[in-house]
C-alpha positions in Angstrom: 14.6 47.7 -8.7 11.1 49.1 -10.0 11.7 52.0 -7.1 14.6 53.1 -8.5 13.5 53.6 -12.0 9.8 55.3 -10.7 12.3 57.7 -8.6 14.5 58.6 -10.8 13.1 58.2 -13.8 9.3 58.5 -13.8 8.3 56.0 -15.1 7.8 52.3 -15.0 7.7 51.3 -18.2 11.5 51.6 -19.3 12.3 47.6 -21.0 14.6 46.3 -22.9 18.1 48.4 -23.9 16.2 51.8 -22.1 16.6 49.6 -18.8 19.6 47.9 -19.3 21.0 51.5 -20.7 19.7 53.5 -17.6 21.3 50.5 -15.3 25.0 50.5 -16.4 24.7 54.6 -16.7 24.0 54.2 -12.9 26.5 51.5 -11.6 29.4 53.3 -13.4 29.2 56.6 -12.4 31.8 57.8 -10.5 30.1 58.8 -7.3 28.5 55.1 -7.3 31.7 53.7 -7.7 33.7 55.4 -4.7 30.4 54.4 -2.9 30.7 51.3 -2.6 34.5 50.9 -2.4 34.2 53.5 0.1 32.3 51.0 2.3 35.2 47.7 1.3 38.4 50.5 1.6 37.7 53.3 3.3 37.6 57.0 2.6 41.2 57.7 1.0 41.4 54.8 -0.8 38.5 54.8 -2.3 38.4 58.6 -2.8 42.2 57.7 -5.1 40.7 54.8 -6.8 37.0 56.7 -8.0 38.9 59.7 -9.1 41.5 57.4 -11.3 38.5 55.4 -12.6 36.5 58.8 -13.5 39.8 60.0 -15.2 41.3 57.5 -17.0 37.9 55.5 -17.7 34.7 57.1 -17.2 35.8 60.3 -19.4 37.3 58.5 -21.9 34.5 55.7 -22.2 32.1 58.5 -22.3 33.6 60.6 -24.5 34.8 63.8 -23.1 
């Protein structure tokens, strides 16, 4: 897990709420999302599901 915060981060010294913050902002983007269904469903189903989710969820959780 410390390689993915040096890459995409910087920096190794994100604790606490930073790391916890920087984790969910990561496993609930959309394109993370139809990842890994795309790899339990397949392309079309997962391609549906990740664009309801970013829709009805992720934009509205978010804010825009």
């Amino acid at each position: 897990m410390t390689a993915f915060l040096t890459h995409s981060y910087g920096s190794e010294t994100l604790k606490g709420i930073s790391y916890i913050k920087t984790l969910t902002a990561h496993y609930l983007n959309p394109l993370h999302v139809y990842c890994r269904l795309n790899k339990v469903l397949g392309k079309t189903s997962a391609r549906a599901i990740s664009r309801a989710y970013e829709v009805y969820i992720f934009n509205v959780v978010k804010g825009v």
